[in-house]
C-alpha positions in Angstrom: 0.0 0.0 0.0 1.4 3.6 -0.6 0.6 6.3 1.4 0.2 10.0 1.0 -0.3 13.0 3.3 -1.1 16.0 1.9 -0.9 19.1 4.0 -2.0 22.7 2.7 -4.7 25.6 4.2 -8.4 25.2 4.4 -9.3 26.9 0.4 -6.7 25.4 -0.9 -7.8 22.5 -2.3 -6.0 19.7 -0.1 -9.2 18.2 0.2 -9.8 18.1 -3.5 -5.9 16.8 -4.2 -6.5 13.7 -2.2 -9.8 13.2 -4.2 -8.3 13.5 -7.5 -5.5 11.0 -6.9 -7.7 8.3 -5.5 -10.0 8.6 -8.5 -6.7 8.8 -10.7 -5.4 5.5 -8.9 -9.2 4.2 -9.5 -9.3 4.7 -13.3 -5.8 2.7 -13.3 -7.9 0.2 -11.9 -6.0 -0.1 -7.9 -7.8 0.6 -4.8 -8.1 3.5 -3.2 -9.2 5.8 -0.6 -8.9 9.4 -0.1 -10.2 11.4 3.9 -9.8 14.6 5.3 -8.6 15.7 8.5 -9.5 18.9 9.5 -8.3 21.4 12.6 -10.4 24.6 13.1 -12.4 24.4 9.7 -11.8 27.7 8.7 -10.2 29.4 5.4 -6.4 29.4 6.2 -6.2 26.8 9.1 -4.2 23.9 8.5 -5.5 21.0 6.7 -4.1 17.8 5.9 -5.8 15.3 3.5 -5.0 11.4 3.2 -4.9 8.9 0.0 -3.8 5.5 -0.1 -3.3 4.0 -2.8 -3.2 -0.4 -3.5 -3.6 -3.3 -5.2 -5.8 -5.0 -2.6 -8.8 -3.7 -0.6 -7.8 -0.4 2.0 -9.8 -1.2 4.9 -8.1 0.9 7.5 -9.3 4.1 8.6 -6.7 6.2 10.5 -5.1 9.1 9.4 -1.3 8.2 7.7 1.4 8.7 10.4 4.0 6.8 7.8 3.5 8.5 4.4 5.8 7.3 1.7 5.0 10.5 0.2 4.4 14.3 1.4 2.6 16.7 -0.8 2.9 20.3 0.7 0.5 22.8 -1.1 1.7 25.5 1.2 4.9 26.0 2.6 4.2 28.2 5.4 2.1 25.3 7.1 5.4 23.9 8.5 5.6 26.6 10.8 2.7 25.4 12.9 2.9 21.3 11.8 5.4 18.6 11.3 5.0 18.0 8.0 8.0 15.2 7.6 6.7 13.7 10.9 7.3 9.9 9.8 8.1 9.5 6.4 9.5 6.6 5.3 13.0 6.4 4.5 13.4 6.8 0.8 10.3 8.9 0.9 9.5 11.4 -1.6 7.8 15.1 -0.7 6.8 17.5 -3.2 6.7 21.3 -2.2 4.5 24.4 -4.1 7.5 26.3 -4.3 9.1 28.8 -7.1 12.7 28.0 -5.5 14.3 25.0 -4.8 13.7 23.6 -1.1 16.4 22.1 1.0 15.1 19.9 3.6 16.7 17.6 6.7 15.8 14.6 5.6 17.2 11.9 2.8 13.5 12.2 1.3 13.4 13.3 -2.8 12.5 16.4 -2.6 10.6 18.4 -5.7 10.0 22.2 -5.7 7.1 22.8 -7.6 6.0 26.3 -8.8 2.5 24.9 -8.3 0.7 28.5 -7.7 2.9 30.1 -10.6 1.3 27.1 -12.9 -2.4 27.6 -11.1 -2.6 31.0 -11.4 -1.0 31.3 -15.3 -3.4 28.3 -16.5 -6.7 28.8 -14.3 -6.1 32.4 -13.4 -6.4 30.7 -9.4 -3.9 30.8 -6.9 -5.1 26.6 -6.4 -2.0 24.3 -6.7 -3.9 21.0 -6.1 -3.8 19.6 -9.2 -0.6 20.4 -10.6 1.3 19.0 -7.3 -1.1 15.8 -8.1 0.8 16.2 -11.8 4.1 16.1 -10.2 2.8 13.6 -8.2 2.5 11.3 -10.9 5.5 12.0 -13.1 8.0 12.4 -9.9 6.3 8.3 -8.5 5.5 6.8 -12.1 2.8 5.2 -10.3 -0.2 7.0 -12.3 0.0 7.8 -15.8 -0.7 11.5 -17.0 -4.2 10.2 -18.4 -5.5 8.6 -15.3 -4.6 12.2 -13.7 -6.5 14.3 -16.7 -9.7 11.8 -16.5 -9.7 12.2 -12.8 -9.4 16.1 -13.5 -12.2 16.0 -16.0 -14.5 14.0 -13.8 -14.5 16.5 -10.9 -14.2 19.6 -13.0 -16.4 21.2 -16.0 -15.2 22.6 -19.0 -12.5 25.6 -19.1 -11.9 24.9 -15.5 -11.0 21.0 -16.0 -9.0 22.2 -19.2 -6.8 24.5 -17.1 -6.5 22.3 -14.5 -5.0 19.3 -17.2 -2.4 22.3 -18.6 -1.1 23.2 -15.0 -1.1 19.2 -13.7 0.6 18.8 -17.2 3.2 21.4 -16.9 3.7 20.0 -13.3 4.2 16.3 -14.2 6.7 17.3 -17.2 8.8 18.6 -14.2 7.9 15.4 -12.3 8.9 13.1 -14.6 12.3 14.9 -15.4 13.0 14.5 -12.1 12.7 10.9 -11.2 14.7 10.7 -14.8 17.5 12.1 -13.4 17.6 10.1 -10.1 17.7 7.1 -12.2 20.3 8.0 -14.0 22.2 9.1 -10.8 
């Protein structure tokens, strides 16, 4: 089973990201289950969202405490929460940022001008589904097309299309990276 954590601010669409991978990882025809875990419910409080994703039934419940991978939609959340708080060795954790990130840990770590993309494709400052692009190019695990029928499922028209072009731009990025750590 792989496990993500997603951690972001309430109108940011973290719930939304955990949503979109599950029903990406459901078109590819694995298992999967996507939950919320909310703080103060309030635009701007912390938020953190869950996926896993398997090739068997997912029949537990609880919130991930060992994420193989961290998605970070807003880097200022890791002032107030731990966001590498157990991640597996070897982990990966992609962060909506413009610069490149240097974290204490031995995770992969992706910067990803997520926002930039958002805001130049949708004309929103919502990074959700381009880090779920990344996502996918960065793991391998879903294919672009599993990620753009996921993203046309939950979103109509112009707003799925710029959604696709921003998770698109994002997983080009991705998958350049996990190219290069394999040629490493």
């Amino acid at each position: 089973m792989y496990q993500i954590r997603i951690h972001g601010r309430g109108g940011q669409g973290v719930v939304t990201a955990a949503e979109l991978l599950a029903m990406a990882a459901f078109v590819e025809g694995a298992w999967a289950q996507a939950f919320p875990s909310f703080g103060s419910e309030r635009t701007g409080a912390p938020v953190a969202a869950f996926c896993r994703i398997s090739d068997e039934p997912v029949r537990t419940r609880e919130p991930i405490a060992e994420p193989d991978c961290v998605i970070v939609q807003d880097a200022t959340v890791s002032d107030h929460v731990d966001v590498l708080a157990g991640l597996r060795p070897g982990g990966c954790v992609l962060v909506n940022s413009a610069v490149p990130v240097a974290l204490s840990s031995s995770a992969r770590v992706l910067a990803v001008p997520a926002t930039d993309l958002a805001l130049r494709h949708i004309g929103r400052p919502v990074p959700n589904a381009a880090l779920i692009g990344a996502f996918a190019g960065l793991t391998g695990m879903l294919r672009f097309e599993s990620v753009e029928t996921a993203i046309r499922t939950r979103f109509p028209g112009r707003l799925a299309s710029g959604n696709i072009a921003a998770a698109g731009a994002a997983f080009a990025l991705g998958r350049a990276q996990r190219e290069e750590t394999s040629h490493a």
